[in-house]
C-alpha positions in Angstrom: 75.6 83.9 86.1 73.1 84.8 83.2 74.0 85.1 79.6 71.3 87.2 78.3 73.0 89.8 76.6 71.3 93.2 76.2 71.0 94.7 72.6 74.3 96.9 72.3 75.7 99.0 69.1 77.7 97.3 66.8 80.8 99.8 68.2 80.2 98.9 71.7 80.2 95.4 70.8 83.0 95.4 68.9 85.1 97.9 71.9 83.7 96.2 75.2 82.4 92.4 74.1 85.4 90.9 73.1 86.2 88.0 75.2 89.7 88.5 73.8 90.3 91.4 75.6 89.6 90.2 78.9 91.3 86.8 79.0 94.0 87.0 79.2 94.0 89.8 81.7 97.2 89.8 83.7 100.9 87.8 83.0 101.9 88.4 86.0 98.7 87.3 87.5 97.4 84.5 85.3 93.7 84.5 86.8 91.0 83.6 84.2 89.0 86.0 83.4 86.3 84.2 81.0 83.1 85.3 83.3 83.6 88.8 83.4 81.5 88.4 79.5 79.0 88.8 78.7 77.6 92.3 80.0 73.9 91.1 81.8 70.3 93.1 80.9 70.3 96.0 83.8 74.4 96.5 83.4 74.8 100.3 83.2 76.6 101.5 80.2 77.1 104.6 77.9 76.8 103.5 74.7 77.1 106.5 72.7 78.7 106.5 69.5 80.8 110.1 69.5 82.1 108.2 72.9 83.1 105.2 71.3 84.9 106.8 68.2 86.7 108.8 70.3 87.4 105.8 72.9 88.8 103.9 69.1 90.5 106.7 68.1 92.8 107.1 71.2 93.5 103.5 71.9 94.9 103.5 67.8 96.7 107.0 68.4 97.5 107.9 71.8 98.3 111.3 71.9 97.0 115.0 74.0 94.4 115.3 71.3 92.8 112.0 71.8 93.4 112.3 75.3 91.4 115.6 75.3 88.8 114.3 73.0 88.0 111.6 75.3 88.0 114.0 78.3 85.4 116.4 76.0 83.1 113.1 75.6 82.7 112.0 79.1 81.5 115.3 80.1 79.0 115.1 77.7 77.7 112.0 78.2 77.9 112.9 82.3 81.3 111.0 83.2 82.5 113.7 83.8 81.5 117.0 86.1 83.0 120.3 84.0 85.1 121.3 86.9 87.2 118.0 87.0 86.7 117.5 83.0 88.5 121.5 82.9 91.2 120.1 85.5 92.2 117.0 83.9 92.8 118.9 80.0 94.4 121.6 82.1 97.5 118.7 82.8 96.8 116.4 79.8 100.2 116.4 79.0 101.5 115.0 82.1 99.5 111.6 81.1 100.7 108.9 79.0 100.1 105.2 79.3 98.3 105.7 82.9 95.5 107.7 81.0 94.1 104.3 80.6 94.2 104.0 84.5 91.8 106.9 84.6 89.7 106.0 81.7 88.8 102.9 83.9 88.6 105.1 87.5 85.7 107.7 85.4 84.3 104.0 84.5 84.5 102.4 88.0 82.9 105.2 89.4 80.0 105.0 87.6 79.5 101.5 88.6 80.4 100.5 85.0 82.8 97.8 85.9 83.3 95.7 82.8 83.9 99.2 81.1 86.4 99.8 83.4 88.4 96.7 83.6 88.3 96.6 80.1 90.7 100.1 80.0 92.8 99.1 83.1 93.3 96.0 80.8 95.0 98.4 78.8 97.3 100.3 81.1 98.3 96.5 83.1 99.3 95.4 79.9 102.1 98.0 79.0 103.0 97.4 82.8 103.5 94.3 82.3 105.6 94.6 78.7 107.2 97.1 79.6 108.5 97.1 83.7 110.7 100.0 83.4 108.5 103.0 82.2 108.1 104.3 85.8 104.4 104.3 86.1 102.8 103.1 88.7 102.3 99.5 89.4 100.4 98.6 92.2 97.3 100.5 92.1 95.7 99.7 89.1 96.4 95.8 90.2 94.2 96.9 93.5 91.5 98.5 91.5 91.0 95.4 89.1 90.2 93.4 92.3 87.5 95.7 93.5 85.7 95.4 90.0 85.9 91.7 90.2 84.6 92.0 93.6 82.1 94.6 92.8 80.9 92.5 89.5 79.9 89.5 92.2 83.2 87.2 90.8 84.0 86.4 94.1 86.8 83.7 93.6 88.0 85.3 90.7 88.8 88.2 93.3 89.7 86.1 95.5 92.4 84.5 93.6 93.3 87.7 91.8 94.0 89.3 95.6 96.0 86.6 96.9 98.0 86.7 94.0 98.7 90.2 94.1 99.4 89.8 97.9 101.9 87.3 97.8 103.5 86.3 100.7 104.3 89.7 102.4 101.1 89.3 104.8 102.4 86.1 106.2 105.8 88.2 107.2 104.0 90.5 108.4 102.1 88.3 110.6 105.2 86.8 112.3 107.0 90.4 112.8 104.0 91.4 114.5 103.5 88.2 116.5 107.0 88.7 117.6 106.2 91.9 118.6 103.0 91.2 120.2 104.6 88.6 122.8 107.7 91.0 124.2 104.8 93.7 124.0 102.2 91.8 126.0 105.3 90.5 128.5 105.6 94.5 129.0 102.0 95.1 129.6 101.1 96.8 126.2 100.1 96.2 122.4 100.8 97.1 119.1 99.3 100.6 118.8 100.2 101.2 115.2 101.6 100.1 112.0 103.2 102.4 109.4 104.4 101.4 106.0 106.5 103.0 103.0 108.0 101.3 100.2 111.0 99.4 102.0 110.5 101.2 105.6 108.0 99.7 108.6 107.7 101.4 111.8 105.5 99.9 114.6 104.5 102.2 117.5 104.5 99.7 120.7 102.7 100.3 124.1 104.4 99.1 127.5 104.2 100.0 131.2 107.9 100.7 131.0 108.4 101.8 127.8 112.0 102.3 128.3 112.8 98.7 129.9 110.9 97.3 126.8 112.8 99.6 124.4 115.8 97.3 125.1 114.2 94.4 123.3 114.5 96.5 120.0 117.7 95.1 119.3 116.4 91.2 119.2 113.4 92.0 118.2 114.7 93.9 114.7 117.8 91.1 114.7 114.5 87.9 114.6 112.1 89.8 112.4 114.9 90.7 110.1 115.4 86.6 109.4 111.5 87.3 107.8 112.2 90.7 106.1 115.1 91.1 105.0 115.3 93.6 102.5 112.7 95.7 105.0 113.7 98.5 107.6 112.2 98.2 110.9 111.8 100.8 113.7 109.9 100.1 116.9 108.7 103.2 118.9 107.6 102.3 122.5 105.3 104.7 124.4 103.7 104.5 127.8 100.8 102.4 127.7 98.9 105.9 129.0 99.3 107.4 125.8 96.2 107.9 123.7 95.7 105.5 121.1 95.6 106.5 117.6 92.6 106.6 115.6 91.3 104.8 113.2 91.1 106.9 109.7 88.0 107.3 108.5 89.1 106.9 104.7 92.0 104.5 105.9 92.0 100.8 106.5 89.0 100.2 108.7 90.1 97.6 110.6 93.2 98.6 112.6 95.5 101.4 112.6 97.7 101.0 109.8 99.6 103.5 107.6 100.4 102.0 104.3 101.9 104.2 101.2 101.7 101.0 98.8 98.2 98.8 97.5 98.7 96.3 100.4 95.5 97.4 102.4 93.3 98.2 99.3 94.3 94.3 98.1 93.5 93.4 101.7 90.2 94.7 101.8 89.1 93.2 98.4 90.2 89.5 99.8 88.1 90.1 102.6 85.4 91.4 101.2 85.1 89.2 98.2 85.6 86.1 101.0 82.4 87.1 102.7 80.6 87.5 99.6 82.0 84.0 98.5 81.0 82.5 101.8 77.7 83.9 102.0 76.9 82.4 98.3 78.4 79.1 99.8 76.3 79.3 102.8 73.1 79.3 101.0 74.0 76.2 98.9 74.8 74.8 102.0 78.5 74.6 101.8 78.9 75.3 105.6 82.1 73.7 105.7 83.7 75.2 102.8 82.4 78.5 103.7 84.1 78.6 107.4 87.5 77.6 106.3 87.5 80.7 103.3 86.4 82.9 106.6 89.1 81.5 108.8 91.3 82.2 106.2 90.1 85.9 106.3 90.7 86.2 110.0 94.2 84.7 110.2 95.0 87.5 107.2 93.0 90.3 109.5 92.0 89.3 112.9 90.5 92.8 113.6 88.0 92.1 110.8 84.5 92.2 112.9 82.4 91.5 109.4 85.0 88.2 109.0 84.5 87.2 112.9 80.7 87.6 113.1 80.0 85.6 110.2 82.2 82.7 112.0 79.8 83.1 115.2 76.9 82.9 112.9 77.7 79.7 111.3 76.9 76.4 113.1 
């Protein structure tokens, strides 16, 4: 990575260029953070300085006024459009800590990325101090890997993924292997996968749906051993039923139906593993590059970007 660093104001610098803020990022997740610094010549940024005081002003006094006041600014400088800038003051007191959350989302979606991770900083660390004050926290987690992805820090999105992750997907992968095998014995598939806080519901083809129905029992009493703390319902359906579709805003792999962060996490480890391997690739780290990809199948075998890649290396 370059270190040219363009010509900011001496408020920007001080608000957005302080190593300090970034690193560290995450106790919970204790993945340096020392590249994201410095901001590169091209980077896009807003550095405006009625946008900055009013950025300074709320993170020192966080209250509806500065919260407004920041709103006001990022319509100005074009954050914002009026409509959602109107919509957001119209419920300003419903925010507290999480306003930091959407300080980095405006940010994010202007392709400002070190902007934006350097608010969600923010909002992870009063998570982090303070675990009980009921605001969300798993998406925020999810949208730091995307920046870290989207910025080109590939292993620091890798590692930042995984560790989010945890060990859930290897669970997973055995409930769904046990599944598979009394599923494929039956003459069907998994069709679907559904998931809400504690609660997972598979939906199960077969040519005898209601023979294989009476496998639930073991099935829920192995996968159980894995899950413990999870409810599981299996719905079996004649292997003549339509299967679902894929969402077109949902997980793009396979059908799954997941309330919490676990697909957006997914999708930045895969993505960011391509990316990685592609940069390893062209060094000529063939080897290196193939295992991070079969790494990335094993997690989602449905990825095609993950499996073409494999067939394209030697």
């Amino acid at each position: 990575m370059k270190t040219e660093i363009p010509p900011f104001s001496g408020g920007f610098q001080q608000l957005y260029c302080d190593a300090a803020v970034f690193d560290p990022f995450s106790a919970l997740h204790p993945i340096s953070f020392r590249r994201v610094l410095p901001f590169q010549a091209g980077d896009p940024v807003v550095d405006d300085q009625r946008l900055l005081d009013t950025e300074q002003a709320h993170l020192t006094e966080r209250n509806d006024d500065t919260r407004r006041a920041v709103v006001d600014a990022y319509f100005n400088c074009g954050l914002l459009e009026k409509a959602d800038a109107d919509n957001l003051k119209s419920v300003i007191d419903l925010f507290g800590f999480d306003f930091f959350e959407l300080m980095g989302l405006v940010y994010a979606n202007a392709g400002m990325f070190i902007c934006a991770l350097r608010w969600y900083r923010e909002f992870v660390a009063e998570l982090e101090s303070n675990p009980r004050s009921g605001l969300d926290n798993e998406s925020v987690y999810a949208s730091v890997g995307y920046c870290l992805y989207a910025l080109g820090l590939f292993p620091e999105a890798i590692s930042w993924s995984k560790s989010c992750i945890g060990l859930r997907p290897t669970a997973d992968a055995v409930c769904q292997a046990l599944i598979n095998y009394e599923a494929e014995l039956a003459g069907g598939a998994i069709r679907g996968v559904e998931c809400a806080a504690s609660r997972t519901r598979y939906t199960v083809s077969a040519f005898e749906e209601a023979r294989a129905s009476q496998t639930t029992p073991r099935l829920k009493a192995a996968m159980t051993a894995f899950v413990p703390f999870q409810e599981i319902y299996i719905d079996w359906v004649n292997h003549d039923t339509p299967a679902p579709e894929i969402e077109a805003e949902g997980y793009p792999f396979r059908v799954q139906r997941d309330a919490s962060s676990l697909p957006r996490h997914k999708m930045n480890l895969i993505f960011a593993t391509c990316g990685q391997a592609d940069a390893l690739v062209e060094k000529g780290f063939t080897i290196e590059a193939k295992r991070l990809l079969y790494e990335a199948a094993l997690l989602e075998p449905e990825a095609s970007i993950v499996r073409d890649r494999i067939k394209a290396l030697p």
